[in-house]
C-alpha positions in Angstrom: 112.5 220.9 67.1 116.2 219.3 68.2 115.9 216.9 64.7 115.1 220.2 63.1 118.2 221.7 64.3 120.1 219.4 63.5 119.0 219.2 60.4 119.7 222.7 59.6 123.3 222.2 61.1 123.6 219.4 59.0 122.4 221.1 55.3 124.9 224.3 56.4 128.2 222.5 56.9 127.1 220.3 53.8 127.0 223.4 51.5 129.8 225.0 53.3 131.9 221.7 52.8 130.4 221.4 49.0 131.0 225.4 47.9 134.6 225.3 49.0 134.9 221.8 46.8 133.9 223.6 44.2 135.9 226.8 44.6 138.5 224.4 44.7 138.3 222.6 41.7 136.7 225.5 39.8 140.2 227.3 40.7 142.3 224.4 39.2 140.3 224.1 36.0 141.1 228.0 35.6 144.5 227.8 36.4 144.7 224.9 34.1 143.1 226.8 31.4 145.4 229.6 31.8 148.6 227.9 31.5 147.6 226.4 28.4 146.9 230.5 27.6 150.1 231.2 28.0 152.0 228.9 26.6 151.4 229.8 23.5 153.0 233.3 24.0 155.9 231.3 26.3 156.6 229.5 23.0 156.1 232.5 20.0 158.9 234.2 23.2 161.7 231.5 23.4 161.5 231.5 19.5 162.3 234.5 19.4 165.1 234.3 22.0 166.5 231.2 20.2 166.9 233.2 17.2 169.0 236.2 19.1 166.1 238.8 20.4 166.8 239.9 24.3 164.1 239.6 26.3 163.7 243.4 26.4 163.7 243.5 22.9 160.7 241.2 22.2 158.6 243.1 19.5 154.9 243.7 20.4 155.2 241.8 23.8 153.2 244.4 25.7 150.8 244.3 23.2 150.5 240.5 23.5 149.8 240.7 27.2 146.8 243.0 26.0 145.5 241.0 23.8 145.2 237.9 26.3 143.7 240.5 28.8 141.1 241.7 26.4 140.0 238.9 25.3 139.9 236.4 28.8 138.3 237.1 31.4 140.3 234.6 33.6 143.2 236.7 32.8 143.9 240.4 35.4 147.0 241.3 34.1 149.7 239.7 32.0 153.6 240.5 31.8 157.0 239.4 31.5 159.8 240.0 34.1 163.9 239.3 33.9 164.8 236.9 37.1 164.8 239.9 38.8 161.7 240.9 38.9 162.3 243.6 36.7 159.1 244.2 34.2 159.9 244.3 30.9 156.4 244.2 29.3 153.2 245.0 30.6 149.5 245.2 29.5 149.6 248.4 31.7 152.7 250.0 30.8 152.9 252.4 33.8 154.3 249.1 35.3 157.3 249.1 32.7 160.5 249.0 34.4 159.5 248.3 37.7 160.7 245.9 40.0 157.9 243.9 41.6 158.4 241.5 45.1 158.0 238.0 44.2 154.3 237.1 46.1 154.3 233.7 48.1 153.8 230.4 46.2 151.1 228.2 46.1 152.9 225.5 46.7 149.5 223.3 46.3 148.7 224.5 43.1 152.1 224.5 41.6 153.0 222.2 38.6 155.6 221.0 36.6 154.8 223.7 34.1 154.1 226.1 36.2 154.6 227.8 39.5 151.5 229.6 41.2 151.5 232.5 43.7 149.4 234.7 45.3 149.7 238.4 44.7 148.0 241.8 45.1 147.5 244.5 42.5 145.8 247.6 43.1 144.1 246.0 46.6 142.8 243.2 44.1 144.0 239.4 44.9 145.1 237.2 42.1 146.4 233.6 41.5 149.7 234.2 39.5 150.5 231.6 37.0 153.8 231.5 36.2 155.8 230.0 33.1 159.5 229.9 33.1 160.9 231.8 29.6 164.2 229.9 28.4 166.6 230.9 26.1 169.3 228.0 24.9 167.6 226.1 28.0 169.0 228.5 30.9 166.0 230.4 32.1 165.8 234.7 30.5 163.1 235.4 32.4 159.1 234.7 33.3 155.7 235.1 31.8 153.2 235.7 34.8 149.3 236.1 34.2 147.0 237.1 37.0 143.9 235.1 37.9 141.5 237.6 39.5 140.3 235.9 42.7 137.1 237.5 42.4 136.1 235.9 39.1 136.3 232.3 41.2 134.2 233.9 43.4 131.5 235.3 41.5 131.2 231.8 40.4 130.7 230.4 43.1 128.2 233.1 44.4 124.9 231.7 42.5 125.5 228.0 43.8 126.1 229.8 47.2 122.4 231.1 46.9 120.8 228.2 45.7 122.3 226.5 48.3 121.1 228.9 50.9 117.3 228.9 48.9 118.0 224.7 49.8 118.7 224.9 52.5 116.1 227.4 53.8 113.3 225.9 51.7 114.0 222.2 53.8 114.1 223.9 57.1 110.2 225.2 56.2 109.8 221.5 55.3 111.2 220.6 58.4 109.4 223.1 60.8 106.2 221.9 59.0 106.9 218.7 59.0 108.1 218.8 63.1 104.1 220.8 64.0 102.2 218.1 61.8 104.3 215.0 64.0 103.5 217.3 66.8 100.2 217.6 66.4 99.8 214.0 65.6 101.0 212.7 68.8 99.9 215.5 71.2 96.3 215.8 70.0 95.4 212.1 70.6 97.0 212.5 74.2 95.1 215.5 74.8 91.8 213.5 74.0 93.1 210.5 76.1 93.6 212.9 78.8 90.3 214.8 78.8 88.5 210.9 78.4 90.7 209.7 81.6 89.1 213.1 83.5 85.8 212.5 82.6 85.9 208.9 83.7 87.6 210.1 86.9 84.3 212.1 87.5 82.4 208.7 86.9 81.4 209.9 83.4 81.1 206.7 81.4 79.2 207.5 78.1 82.8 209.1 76.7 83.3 207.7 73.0 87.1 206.9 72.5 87.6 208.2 68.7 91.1 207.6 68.4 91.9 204.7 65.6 95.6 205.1 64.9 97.7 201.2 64.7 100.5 202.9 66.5 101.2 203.3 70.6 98.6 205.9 71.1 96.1 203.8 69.3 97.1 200.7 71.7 96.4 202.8 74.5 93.2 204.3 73.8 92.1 200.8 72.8 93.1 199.8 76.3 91.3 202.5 77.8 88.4 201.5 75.8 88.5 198.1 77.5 88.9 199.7 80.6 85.7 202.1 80.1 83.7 199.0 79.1 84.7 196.9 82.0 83.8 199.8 84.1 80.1 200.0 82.7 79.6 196.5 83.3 80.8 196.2 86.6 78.5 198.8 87.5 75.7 197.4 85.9 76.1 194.2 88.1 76.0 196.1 91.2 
C-alpha cells in the first residue's frame, strides 16, 4: 500500500508539473499568434500616421478592433490609447475617452515587439499584448489586445481530465496489482503456518503444495525435508 502511495503521489505532481508546462507554452504560442494579429493593424495605423492622420483621427479604427474581436477568439478586447492611456478607439465604445491604469508587465513574456501585461476587465483576467504605434519613429501611441485568461484555461481543462482519468485508472491498477502481490505472498505463509501447527501436534501426513522458485518456495521445500526426516526418524524408533 506505501508503493501505492507513492505512486499516486508520484502520477499527481507529474500531471501537475506537465499541465502548467503546457499552460505555459500554450500561453506563448497565443501570445505569439496575437502579435502577429496585430501587426497588421499596427502597420495599416503608422501608414496612416506617416501620411498626416492623428491618432484620434484614424478612420474606422474602432471598427477594426471589432473586427479582430469577432473573428478571434484569442482576442477579449482590442484598442488603441495615446501614451497616456487615454482610449481613442475601442471595440466597446463606452470605453472611448477614458483613461485606463497601465496593468503590471509580464516582464517574462515580453518581447522585442511587444510588451505584455496583466489586466482586468469587467472581473475578467487578460494577457495584454502590447504594440508600440510610431509616427516619424517617436512613439503616437499603443495598440493593446486582450488575451482572455480563461481561453488558456479551457484548454488546458480536457488534458486536466484525462490526466486525472490516468491517473485514477493506474491507481486501480495499482491497488489491484498491490492485493494480487499480497495475496501471493501471504497465502503460501498462511499454508506454511497451518502445516508447521499440524506438525507441532505430531501430524505428519500434511502434503506441502506450495511449488513457487522463489523464497517461500525454498522454504516450504525445506519444511518438506524437515517433514520427511521426521517420518523416518520415527519409523526407526
Amino acid at each position: 500500500m506505501v508503493i501505492t502511495i507513492a505512486l499516486l503521489f508520484s502520477l499527481g505532481i507529474n500531471t501537475a508539473i506537465n499541465i502548467l508546462q503546457f499552460q505555459e507554452n500554450y500561453k506563448k504560442v497565443l501570445i505569439t499568434k496575437v502579435v502577429v494579429i496585430g501587426k497588421e493593424l499596427k502597420y495599416t495605423s503608422e501608414d496612416m500616421l506617416d501620411s498626416g492622420i492623428s491618432i484620434d483621427k484614424l478612420p474606422k479604427a474602432s471598427e477594426k478592433c471589432q473586427y479582430l474581436v469577432d473573428h478571434y477568439e484569442e482576442i477579449g478586447y482590442c484598442y488603441i490609447a495615446d501614451p497616456k492611456m487615454k482610449v481613442l478607439h475601442h471595440n466597446d465604445p463606452s470605453y472611448v475617452d477614458k483613461i485606463l491604469l497601465v496593468p503590471p508587465l509580464e516582464e517574462t513574456l515580453s518581447t522585442e515587439e511587444a510588451a505584455i501585461y496583466f489586466s482586468s476587465f469587467e472581473d475578467e483576467k487578460f494577457y495584454e499584448v502590447t504594440l508600440p504605434l510610431l509616427n516619424k519613429g517617436e512613439q503616437a501611441g499603443d495598440i493593446r489586445l486582450g488575451i482572455p485568461v480563461r481561453v488558456i484555461n479551457d484548454e488546458a481543462g480536457p488534458i486536466l481530465l484525462n490526466s486525472i482519468a490516468v491517473m485514477l485508472a493506474s491507481f486501480v491498477l495499482a491497488v489491484l496489482l498491490s492485493i494480487v502481490l499480497a495475496r501471493g505472498i501471504t497465502g503460501p505463509i498462511e499454508k506454511l503456518t497451518k502445516t508447521a501447527d499440524e506438525i507441532s501436534k505430531g501430524n505428519l501426513d500434511m502434503e506441502i503444495e506450495i511449488k513457487s522458485k522463489d523464497e517461500i518456495g525454498e522454504l516450504s521445500e525445506a519444511f518438506h525435508r524437515m517433514v520427511v526426516s521426521l517420518k523416518f526418524m520415527k519409523k526407526k524408533k
